[in-house]
N, C-alpha and C positions, 0 to 999 in steps of 0.2 A: 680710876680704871675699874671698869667691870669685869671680872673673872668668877668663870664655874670652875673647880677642880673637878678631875675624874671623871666616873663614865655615871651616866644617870640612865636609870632605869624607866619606862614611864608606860598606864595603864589608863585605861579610861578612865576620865574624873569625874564623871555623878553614875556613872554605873547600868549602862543601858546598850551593854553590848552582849544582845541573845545568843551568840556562839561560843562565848570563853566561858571557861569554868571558873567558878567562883574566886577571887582571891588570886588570879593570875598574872603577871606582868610580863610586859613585853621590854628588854633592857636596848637602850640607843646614846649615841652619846651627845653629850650636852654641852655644847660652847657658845660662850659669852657671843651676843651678837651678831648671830646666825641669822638667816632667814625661815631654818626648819623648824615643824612642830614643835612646842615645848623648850624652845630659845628663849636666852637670858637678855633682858637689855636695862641701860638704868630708865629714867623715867624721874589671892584669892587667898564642976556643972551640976545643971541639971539633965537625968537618964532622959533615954530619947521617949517621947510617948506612947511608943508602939513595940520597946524592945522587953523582950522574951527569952534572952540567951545572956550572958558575958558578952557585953561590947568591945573588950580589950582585949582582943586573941594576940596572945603572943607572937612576935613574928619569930619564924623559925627562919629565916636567912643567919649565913652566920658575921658575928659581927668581926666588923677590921679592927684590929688592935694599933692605933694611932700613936701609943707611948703616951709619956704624962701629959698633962694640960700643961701650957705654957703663956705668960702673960705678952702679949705683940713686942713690949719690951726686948724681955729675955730672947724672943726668937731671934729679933734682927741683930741680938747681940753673937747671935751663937755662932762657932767656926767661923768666924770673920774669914780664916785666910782662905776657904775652901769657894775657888770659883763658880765652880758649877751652881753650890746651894747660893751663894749670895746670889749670880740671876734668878735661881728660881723662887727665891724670896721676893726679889724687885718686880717681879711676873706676878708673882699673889698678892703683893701687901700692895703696889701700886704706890699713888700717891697718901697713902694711908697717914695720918699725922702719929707717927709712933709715940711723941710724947704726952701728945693727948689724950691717949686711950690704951700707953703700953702697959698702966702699972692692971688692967683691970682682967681678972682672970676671966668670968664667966661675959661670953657673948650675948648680945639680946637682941630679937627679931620683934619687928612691932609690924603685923600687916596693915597697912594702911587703907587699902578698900581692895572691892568686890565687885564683878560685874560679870553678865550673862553676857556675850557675844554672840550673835546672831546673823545671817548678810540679808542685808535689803531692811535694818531693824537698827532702832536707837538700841546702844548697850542698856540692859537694864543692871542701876546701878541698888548692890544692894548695902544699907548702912552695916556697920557692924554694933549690934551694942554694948555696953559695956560689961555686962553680964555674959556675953558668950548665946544667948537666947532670946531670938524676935520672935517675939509675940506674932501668932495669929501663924495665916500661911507668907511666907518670907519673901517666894514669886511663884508665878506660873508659866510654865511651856507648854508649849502648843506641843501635840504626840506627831509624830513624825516629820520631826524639823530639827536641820542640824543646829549644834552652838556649841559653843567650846568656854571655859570658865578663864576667868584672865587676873591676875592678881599683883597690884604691889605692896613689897615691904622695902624695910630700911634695918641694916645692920648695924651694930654700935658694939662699942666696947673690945670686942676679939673677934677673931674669926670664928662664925662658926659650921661646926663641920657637918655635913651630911643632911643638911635639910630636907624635910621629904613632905610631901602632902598626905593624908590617908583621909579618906570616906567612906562610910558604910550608911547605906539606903534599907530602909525595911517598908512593907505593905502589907496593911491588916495583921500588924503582929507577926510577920516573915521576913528573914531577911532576904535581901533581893540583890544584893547586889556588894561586894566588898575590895576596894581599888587602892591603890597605892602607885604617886609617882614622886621617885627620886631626885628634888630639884636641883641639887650641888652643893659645894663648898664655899664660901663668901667672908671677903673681907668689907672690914667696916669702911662706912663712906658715907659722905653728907648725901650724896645723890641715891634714890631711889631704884628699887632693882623691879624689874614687871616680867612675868612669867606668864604664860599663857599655855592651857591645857590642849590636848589633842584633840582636834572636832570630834563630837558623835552625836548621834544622830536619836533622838528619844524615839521610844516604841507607840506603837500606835495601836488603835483597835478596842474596843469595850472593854476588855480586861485591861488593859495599860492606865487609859483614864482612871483618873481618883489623887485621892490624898497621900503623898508618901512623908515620912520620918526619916531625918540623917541626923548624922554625925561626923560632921569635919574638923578634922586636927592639923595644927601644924605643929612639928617637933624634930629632932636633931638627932644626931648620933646616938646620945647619950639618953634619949625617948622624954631629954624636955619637952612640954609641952607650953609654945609662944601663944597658940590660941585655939580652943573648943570653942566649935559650935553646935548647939542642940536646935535643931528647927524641921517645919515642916512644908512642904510644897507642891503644886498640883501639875497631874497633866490634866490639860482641856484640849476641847476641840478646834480650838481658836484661841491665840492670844489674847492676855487679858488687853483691854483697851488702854492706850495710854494717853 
């Protein structure tokens, strides 16, 4: 069973919307299996080379107080007689195998790949390496053409809570751009979960073209961090050729 908990937040994901202010989000809510933006279904160190400031700005949202960690175990044991919580447990945990994965406290998120979406365009797929840093420029967009970032992973061990995506874009040693979206809550499951970001549309015109610098994280409530990436990427005037 696929489920998002809660309400998810979600902002542009590589950062090329000229009218918001830096750092801003737009919050919408997030259910398993939707057809809308930013829908759940089963099935996206080293410093960045261009940055010039603290890359880790604090987030100043405030955080929910969840209560202790609990291993899947212990949860499905807990108020057995309390109806309501037992469905809403059998709603989260699904078909979860609780003896296989009850006794294990900490959650683990592995993303499994990456890819540009594009319409009228092959996904451009990008590897991830093991180091969190591909070498060289990673891809190129063409400036003024929409695509939206699409990504799977796979849960294991607990549930974990509040997964979120964050990216920050710099150019010529500026930063240009800093996003963050809310993916949800997820229990573990052999099948694979895929997420896909909001369409936006890359900036176009002499100044837009060039080399830009990011930084993408995945991390959780608790500001684990499943995967950094440190890489660099171009607009051109044309796709590159595939």
């Amino acid at each position: 069973m696929s489920l998002a908990v809660g309400v998810a937040s979600s902002s542009k994901g590589m950062g090329f919307d000229e009218n918001k202010a830096e750092g801003s989000e737009t919050n919408k809510g997030n259910e398993s299996g939707g057809d809308n933006e930013g829908s759940i279904s089963r099935k996206m160190s080293e410093a960045s080379l261009y940055t010039t400031e603290d890359e880790d700005d604090e987030d100043t949202e405030t955080k929910i107080q969840l209560g202790p960690q609990c291993t899947l175990k212990e949860l499905s044991e807990k108020d057995k007689d309390d109806e309501s919580l037992r469905r809403w447990k059998e709603q989260l945990l699904g078909s979860v195998d609780v003896e296989s994965v009850g006794e294990t406290l900490d959650p683990e998120v592995k993303i499994l790949d990456l890819a540009i979406v594009s319409p009228g365009r092959d996904d451009i797929l990008l590897p991830i390496p093991d180091d969190g840093n591909p070498q060289g420029s990673w891809f190129t967009l063409k400036e003024g053409s929409p695509y939206r970032l699409k990504f799977t992973f796979r849960v294991s061990n607990n549930i974990v809570s509040g997964l979120k995506y964050k990216n920050t874009v710099w150019k010529t040693g500026l930063k240009v751009d800093s996003t963050k979206e809310m993916i949800g809550t997820f229990s573990p499951q052999p099948e694979a979960y895929t997420h896909e970001m909001p369409e936006e549309t890359t900036p176009s015109g002499m100044f837009a073209r060039g080399s830009y610098s990011a930084k993408t994280q995945f991390l959780d409530d608790d500001n684990k961090c499943y995967l950094e990436l440190n890489y660099t990427f171009e607009i051109k005037k044309d796709w590159q050729s595939q």
